[in-house]
C-alpha positions as CSV (number, residue, x, y, z in Angstrom):
1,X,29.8,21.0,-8.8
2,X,27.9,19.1,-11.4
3,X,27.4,15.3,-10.6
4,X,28.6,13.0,-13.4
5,X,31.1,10.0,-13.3
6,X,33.3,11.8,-10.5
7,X,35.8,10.2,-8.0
8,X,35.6,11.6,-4.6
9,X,38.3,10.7,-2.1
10,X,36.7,11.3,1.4
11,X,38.6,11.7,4.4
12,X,37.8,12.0,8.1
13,X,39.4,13.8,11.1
14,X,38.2,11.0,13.5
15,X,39.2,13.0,16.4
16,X,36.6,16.0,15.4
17,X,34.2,14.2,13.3
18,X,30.9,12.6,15.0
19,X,30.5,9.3,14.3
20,X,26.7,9.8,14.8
21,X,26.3,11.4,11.3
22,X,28.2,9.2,9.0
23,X,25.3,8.0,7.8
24,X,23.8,11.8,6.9
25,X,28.0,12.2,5.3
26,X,27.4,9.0,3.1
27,X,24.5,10.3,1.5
28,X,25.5,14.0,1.4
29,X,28.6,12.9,-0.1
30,X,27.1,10.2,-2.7
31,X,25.0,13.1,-4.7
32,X,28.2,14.6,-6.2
33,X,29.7,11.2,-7.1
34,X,31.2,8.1,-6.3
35,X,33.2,7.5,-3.3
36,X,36.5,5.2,-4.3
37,X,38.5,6.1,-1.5
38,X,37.4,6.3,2.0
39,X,39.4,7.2,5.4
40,X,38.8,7.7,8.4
41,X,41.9,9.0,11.0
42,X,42.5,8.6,14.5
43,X,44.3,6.8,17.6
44,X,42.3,3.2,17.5
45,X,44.1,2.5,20.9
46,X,41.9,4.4,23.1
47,X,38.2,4.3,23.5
48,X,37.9,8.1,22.4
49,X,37.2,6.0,18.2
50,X,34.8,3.6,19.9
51,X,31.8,4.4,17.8
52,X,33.4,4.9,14.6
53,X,35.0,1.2,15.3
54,X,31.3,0.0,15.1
55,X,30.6,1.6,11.4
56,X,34.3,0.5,10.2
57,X,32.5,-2.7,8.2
58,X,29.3,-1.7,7.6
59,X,30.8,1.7,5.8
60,X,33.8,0.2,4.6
61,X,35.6,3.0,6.5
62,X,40.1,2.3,6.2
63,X,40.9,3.1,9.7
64,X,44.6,4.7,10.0
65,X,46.0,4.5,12.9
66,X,48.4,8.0,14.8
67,X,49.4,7.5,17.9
68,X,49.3,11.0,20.0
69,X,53.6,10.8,20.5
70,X,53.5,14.4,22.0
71,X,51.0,15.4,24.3
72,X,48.9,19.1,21.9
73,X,50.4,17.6,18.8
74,X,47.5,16.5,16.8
75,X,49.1,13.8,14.5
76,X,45.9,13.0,12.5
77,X,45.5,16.2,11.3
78,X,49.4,15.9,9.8
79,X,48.7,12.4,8.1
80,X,45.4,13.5,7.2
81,X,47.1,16.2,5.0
82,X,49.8,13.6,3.9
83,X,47.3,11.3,2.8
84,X,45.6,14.2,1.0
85,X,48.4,15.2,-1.2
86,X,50.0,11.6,-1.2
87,X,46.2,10.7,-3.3
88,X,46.4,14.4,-5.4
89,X,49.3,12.9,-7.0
90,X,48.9,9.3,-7.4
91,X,45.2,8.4,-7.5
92,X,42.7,9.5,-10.3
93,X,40.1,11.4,-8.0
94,X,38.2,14.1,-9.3
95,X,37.0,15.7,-6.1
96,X,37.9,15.5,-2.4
97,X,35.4,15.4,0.8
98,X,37.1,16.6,4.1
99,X,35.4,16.1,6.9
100,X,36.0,17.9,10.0
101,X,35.6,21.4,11.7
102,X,39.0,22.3,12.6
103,X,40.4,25.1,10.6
104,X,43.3,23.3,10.2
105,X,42.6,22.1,6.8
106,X,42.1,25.1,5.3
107,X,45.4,25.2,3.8
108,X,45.0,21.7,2.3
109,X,41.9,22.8,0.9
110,X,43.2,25.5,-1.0
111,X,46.2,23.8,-2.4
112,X,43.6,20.8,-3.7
113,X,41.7,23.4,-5.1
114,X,44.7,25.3,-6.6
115,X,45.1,21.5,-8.6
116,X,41.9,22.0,-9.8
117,X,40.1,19.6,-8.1
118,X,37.4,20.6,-6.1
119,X,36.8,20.4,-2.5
120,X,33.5,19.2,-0.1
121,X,33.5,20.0,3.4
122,X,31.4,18.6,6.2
123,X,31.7,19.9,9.8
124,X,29.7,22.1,12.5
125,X,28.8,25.5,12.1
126,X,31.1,26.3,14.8
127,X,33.9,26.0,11.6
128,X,35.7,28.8,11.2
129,X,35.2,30.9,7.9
130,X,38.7,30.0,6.5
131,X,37.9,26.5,5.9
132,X,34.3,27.1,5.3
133,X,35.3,29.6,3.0
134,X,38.0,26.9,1.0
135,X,35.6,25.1,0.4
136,X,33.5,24.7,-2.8
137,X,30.8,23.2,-0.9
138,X,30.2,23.2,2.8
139,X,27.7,21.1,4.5
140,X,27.0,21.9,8.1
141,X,25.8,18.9,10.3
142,X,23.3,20.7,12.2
143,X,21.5,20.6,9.2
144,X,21.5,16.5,9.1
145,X,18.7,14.4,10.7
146,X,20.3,12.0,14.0
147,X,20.7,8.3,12.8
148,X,17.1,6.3,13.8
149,X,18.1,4.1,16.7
150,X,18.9,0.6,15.9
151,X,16.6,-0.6,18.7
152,X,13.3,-1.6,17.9
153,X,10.4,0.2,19.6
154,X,9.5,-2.5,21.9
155,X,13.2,-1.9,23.6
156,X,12.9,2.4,23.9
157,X,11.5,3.2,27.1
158,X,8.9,5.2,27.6
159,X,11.2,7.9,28.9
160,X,12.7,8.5,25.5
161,X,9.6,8.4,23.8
162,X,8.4,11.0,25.9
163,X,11.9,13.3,24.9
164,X,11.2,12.3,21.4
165,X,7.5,13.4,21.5
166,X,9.0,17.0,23.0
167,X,11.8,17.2,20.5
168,X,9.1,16.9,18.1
169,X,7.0,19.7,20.0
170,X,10.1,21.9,19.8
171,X,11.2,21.6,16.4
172,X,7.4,22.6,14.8
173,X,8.1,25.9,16.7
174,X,11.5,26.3,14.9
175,X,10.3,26.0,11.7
176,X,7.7,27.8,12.3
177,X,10.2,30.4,13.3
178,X,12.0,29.7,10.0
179,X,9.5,30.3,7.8
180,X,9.0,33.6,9.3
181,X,12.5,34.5,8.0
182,X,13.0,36.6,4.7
183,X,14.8,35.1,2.1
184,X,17.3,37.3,0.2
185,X,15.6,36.9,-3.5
186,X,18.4,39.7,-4.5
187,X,20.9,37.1,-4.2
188,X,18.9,34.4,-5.2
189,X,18.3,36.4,-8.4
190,X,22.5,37.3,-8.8
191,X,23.4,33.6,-8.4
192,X,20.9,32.4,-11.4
193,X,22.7,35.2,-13.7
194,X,25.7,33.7,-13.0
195,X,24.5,31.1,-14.7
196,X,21.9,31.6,-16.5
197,X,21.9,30.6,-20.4
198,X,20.7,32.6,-23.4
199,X,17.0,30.9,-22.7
200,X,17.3,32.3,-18.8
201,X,16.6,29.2,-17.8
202,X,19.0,27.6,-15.4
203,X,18.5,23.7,-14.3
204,X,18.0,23.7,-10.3
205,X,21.1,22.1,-9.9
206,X,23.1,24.4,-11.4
207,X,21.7,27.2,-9.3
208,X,22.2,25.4,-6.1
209,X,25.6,24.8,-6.8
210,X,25.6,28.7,-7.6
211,X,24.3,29.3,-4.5
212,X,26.5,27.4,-2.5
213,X,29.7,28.7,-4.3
214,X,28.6,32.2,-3.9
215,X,27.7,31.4,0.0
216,X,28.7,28.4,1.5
217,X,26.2,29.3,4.4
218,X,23.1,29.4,2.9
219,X,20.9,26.7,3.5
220,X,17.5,26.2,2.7
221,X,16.3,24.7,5.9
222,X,17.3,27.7,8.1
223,X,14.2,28.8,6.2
224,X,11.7,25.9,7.2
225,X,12.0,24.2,3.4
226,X,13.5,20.7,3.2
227,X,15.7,21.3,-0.2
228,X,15.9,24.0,-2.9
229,X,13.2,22.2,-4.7
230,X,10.2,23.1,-2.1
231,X,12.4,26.8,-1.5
232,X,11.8,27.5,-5.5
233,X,8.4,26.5,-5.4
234,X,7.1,28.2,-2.2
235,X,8.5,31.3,-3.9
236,X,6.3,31.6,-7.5
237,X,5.9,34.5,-7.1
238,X,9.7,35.9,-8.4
239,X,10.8,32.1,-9.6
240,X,8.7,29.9,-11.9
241,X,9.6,26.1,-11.5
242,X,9.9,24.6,-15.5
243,X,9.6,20.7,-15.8
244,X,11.3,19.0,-18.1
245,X,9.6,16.1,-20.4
246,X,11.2,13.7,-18.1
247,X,9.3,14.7,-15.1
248,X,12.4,14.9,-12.7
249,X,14.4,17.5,-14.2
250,X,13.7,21.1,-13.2
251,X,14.8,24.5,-14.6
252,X,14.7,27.8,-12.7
253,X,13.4,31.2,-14.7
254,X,13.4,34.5,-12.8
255,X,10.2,35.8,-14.0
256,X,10.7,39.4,-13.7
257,X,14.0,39.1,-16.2
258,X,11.0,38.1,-18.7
């Protein structure tokens, strides 16, 4: 999905969401366009929305209130989908974001799709295919850093320091477990001539969006690189990296196709 002057309605399954990574969602969200329209669902009369109620302000989140009437009978998810097609038809939005992992959605997906609108996801990886799959774009939050604590470091223990200062430990042995992983350059290479104009170059972020489409799954960090910028340039060897004269923009070239 190519970022221009887009419209992105964005709305969140409260009840499944983490309120932890709205933050992470914001900026995620913000590279394809603008959000105009932001929602967040849930039953505000219990403590179970307590930490979203602290971001409501300082994200301009619309809370919408569903009471749980009948005990299994998830109402959000119904006026989620209401809201959903209610905005389809009367606002001018370009794109959707839904955010949740509940498989649920998937049919709501499709029929926004089926508009030709297209769709953002954001849940877990536990998500089941279907929605995943619905999806033009699925962001896992697994891949998302934690929020920094509001605290200053005067007021963190030493206790948590010490369970950062291991978390830290930890995660250099994942990546270095990463980056022992094989990328699939095969696919790589099929999702660039998907694309690829008569000059076989492709800009970067019209091969990520390839990427994505072709495999919502695929992430670069699962292979120890931060973005698809540092994944094309640690692999020069089948990819060269072309800068354009304004020093940000990047094209892609499969060097073997030359």
């Amino acid at each position: 999905m190519k970022k221009r002057n887009i419209n992105i309605a964005t709305l969140i399954d409260g009840d499944n969401a983490e309120a932890k990574y709205l933050q992470n969602i914001t900026e995620e969200i913000s590279k394809y366009g603008r959000i105009t329209i932001k929602r967040i669902y849930g039953d505000w009369s219990g403590n179970r929305m307590k930490k979203w109620k602290e971001k409501l302000s300082l994200y301009s989140l619309k809370p919408i209130q569903n009471f749980a009437y009948t005990k299994g009978k998830n109402a959000t998810d119904i006026a989620l989908v209401i809201d959903a097609m209610d905005i389809l038809y009367r606002e001018e939005i370009d794109a959707f974001c839904l955010v949740s992992s509940d498989s649920d959605f998937t049919g709501i997906a499709n029929r926004i799709r089926e508009s030709g609108l297209n769709v953002i996801g954001v849940g877990k990886k536990q998500t089941p295919k279907s929605f995943t799959n619905a999806c033009d774009i699925f962001t896992f939050t697994e891949s998302f850093k934690k929020e920094v604590p509001e605290e200053s470091p005067e007021e963190v223990s030493e206790e948590i320091l010490k369970k950062s200062k291991n978390k830290k430990s930890k995660k250099k042995k994942k990546e270095k477990i990463k980056k022992t992983q094989k990328i699939d350059i095969p696919f790589l290479r099929y999702a660039l001539s998907v694309v690829k104009q008569e000059n076989e170059e492709v800009l970067l972020s019209q091969l990520a969006e390839s990427i994505k489409q072709l495999d919502p799954d695929f992430d670069s960090k699962k292979y120890g690189y931060k973005n698809f910028n540092t994944m094309f340039s640690a692999l020069n060897t089948d990819f060269e990296m072309i800068y354009h004269t304004d020093n940000s923009t990047i094209s892609i070239k499969d060097k073997k196709a030359t």
